[in-house]
C-alpha positions as CSV (number, residue, x, y, z in Angstrom):
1,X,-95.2,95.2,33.1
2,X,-99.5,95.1,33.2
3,X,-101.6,96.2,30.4
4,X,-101.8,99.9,31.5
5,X,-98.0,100.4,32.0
6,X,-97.7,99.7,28.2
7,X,-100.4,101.3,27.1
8,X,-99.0,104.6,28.5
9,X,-95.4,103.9,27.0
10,X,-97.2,103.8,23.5
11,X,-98.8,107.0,24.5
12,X,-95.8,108.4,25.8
13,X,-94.0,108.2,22.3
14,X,-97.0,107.3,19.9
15,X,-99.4,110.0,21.3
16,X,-99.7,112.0,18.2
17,X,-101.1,109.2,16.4
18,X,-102.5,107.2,19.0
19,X,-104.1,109.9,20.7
20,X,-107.3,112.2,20.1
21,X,-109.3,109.6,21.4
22,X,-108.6,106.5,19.3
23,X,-111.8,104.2,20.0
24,X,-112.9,101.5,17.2
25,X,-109.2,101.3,16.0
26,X,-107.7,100.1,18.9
27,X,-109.9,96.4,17.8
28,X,-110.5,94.7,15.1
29,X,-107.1,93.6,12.4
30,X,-106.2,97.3,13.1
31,X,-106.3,96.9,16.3
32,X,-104.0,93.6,16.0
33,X,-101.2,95.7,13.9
34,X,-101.0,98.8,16.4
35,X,-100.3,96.7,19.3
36,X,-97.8,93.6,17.8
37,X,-96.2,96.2,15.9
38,X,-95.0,98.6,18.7
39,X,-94.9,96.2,21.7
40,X,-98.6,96.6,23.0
41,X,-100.6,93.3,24.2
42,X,-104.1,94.6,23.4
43,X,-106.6,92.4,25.3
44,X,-109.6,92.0,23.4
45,X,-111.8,91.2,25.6
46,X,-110.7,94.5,27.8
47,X,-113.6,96.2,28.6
48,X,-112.7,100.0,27.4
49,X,-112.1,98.3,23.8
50,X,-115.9,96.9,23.9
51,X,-116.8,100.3,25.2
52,X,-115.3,102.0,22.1
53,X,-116.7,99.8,19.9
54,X,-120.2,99.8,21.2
55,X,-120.6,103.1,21.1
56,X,-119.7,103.3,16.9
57,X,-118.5,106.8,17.8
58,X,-115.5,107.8,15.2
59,X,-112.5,109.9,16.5
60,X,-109.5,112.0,15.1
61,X,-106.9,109.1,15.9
62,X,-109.1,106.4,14.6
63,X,-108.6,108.2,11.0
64,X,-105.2,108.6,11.1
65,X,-104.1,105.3,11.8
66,X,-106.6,104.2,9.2
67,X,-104.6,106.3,6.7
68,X,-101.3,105.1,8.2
69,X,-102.6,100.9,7.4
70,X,-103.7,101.7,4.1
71,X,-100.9,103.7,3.1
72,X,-98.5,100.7,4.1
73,X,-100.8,98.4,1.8
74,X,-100.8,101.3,-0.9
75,X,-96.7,101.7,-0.8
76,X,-95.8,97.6,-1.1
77,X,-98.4,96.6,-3.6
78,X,-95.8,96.6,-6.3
79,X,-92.9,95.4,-4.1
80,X,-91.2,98.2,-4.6
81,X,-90.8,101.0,-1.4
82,X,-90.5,103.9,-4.2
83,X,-88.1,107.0,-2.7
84,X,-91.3,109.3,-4.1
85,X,-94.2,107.7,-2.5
86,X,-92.2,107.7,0.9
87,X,-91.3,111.3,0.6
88,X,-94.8,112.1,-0.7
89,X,-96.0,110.1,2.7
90,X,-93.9,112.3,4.6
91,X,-94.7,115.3,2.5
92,X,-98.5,114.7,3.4
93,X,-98.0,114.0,6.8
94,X,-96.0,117.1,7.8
95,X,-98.5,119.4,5.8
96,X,-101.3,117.9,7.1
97,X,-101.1,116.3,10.6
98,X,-98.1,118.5,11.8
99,X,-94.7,118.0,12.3
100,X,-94.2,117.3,15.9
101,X,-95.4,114.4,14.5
102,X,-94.4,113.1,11.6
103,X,-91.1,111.4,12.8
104,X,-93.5,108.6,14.9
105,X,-95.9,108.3,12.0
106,X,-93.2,107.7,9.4
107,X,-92.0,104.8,12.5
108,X,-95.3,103.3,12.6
109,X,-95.3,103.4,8.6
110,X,-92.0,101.6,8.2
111,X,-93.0,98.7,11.5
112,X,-96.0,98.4,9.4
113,X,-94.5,97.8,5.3
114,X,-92.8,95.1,7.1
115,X,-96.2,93.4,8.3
116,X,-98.0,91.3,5.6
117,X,-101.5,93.4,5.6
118,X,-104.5,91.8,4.3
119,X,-106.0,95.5,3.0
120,X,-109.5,94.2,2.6
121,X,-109.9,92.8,6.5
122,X,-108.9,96.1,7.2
123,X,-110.9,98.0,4.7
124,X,-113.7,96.2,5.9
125,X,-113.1,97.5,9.5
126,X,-112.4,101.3,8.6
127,X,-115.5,100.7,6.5
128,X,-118.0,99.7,9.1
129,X,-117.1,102.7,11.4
130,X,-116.6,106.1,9.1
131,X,-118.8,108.1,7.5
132,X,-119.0,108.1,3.4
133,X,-117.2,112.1,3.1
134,X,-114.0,110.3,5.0
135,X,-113.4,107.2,3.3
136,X,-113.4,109.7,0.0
137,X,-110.8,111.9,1.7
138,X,-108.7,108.5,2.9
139,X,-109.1,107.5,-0.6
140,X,-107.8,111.2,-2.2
141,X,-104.4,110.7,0.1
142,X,-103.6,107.2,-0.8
143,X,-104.1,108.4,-4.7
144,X,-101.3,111.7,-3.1
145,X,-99.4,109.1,-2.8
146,X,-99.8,106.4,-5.7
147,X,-99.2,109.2,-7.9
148,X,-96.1,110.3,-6.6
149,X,-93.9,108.9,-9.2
150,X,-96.6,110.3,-11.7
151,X,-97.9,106.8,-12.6
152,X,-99.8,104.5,-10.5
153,X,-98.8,100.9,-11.4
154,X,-101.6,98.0,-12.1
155,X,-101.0,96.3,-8.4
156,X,-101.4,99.7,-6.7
157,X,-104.5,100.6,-9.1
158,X,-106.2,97.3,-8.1
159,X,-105.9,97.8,-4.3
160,X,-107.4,101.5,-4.8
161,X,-110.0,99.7,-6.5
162,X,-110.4,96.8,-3.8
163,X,-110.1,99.5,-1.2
164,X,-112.9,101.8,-2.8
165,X,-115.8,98.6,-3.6
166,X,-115.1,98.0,0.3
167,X,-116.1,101.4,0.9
168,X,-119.2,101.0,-1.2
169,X,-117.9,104.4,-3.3
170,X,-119.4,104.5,-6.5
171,X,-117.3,104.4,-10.0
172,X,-118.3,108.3,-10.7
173,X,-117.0,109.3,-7.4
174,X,-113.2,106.9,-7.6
175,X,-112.8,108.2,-11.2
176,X,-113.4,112.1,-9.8
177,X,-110.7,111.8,-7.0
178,X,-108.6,110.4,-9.5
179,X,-109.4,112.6,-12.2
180,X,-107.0,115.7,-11.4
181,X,-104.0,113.4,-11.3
182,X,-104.4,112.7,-15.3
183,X,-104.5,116.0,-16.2
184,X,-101.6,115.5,-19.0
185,X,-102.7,112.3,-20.4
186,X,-107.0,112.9,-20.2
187,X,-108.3,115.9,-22.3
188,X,-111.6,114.9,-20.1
189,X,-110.2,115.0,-16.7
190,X,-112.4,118.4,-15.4
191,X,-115.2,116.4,-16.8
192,X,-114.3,113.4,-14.6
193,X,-113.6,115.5,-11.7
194,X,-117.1,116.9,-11.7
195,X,-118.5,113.4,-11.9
196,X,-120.1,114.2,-15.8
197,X,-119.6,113.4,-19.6
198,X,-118.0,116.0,-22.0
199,X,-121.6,116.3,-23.5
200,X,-123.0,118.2,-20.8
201,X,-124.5,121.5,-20.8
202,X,-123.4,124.8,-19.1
203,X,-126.2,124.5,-16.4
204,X,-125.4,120.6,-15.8
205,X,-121.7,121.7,-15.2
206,X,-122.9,124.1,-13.1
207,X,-124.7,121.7,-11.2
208,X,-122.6,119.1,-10.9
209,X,-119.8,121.6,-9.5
210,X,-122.1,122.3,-6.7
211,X,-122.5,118.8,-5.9
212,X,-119.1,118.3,-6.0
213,X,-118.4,121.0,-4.0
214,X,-121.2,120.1,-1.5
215,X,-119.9,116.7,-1.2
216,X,-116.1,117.3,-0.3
217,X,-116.4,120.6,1.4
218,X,-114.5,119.8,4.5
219,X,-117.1,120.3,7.1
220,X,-117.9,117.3,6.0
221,X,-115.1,116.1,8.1
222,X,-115.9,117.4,11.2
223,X,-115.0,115.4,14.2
224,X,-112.2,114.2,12.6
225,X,-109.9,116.9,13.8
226,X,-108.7,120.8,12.3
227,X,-105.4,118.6,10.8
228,X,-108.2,116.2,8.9
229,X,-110.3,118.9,7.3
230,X,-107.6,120.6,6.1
231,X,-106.5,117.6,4.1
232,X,-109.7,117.4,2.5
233,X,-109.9,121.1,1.5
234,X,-107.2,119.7,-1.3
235,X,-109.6,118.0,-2.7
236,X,-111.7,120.6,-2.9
237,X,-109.7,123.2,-3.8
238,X,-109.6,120.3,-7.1
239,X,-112.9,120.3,-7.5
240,X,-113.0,124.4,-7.9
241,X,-110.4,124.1,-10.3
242,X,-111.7,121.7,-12.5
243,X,-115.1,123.7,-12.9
244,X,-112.8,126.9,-13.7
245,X,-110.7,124.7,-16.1
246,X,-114.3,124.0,-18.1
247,X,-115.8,128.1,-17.6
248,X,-112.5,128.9,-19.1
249,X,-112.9,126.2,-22.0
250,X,-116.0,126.9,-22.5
251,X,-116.4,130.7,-22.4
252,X,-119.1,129.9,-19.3
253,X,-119.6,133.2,-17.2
């Protein structure tokens, strides 16, 4: 069967994920997984591939199947494929990217925690082609599902970490996406969340919260698709509750 014959059988049952105009993902180590994984032979020196990646453009399907790699290398770090994280994965993607499909995500996902993933070849690809407000968001749902089990273990906290230098995101911003998840063991998360110390002043938290809020509103997302941006207005609906967790605390009107 040619090239093109297989590429529309991967369409044919992948499209969800594969679709909305994949470009930069379809080379690179992602590139490699997608098409070993579900029976693809990916030419790399095919000319629509050099196409994508010349043009540095970043589309809908490209984050996705970022997501879907990272999760996979998120999910095995300890060894252990945790009934919570998988059903939070699931969880996430139904919510979030639809449920039509879900099913053929959750397929890609398992093909893929079969693979051995080196996360920071891939990092480095997703790193090179999206902008800084979506490696935050990709960041926010790997931590969705980290947390699932309501502890994130030391092998899963170093990959985040790994994952997040790649990126280039800075300390203050990793420690505010995972802030809200500590909530019962940090009396300072809604400080964290903000991105400030306990020691601030009304008008600094005030600040701050527009930074915040400015910085993971989900416009920010645009071109990334309507299923995209509403995952990221989670982690701005956290944002707005953190700064109403310190008015509150603090009697701030």
């Amino acid at each position: 069967m040619c090239n093109g014959d297989k590429l529309k059988r991967i369409f044919m049952k992948y499209g969800k994920w594969l679709g909305g105009g994949i470009g930069w993902a379809f080379g690179g180590p992602i590139g490699a997984l997608i098409g070993f994984l579900i029976g693809s032979v990916i030419d790399s020196g095919d000319d629509a591939d050099s196409a994508h990646r010349s043009s540095g453009r970043t589309r809908p399907g490209d984050f996705k199947i970022s997501f879907l790699v990272l999760l996979a290398c998120v999910v095995k770090a300890d060894g252990v494929r945790k009934p919570e994280e998988m059903g939070m994965a699931r969880k996430i993607l139904d919510a979030n990217f639809g449920a039509s499909g879900t099913d053929e995500a959750m397929d890609i996902l398992n093909r893929l925690l079969q693979e051995d993933i080196d996360e920071t070849q891939v990092a480095w690809q997703i790193s090179r082609n999206l902008n800084y407000s979506s490696k935050l968001e990709l960041l926010h749902l790997l931590f969705e599902v980290a947390y699932a089990d309501g502890e994130v273990c030391q092998s899963e906290m170093t990959i985040l970490q790994r994952i997040a230098s790649i990126f280039g995101v800075s300390s203050v911003d990793f420690d505010a996406i995972r802030a809200p998840y500590t909530k019962s063991t940090d009396a300072d998360w809604a400080y964290r969340a903000l991105g400030i110390e306990r020691s601030a002043t009304d008008e600094e938290i005030k600040k701050a919260y527009r930074k915040m809020a400015m910085k993971y509103h989900p416009d920010k997302l645009n071109g990334l698709g309507e299923d995209v941006k509403k995952a990221g207005a989670e982690k701005f609906r956290a944002v707005h509750e953190a700064y109403e967790h310190l008015k509150k605390e603090r009697g701030m009107k």
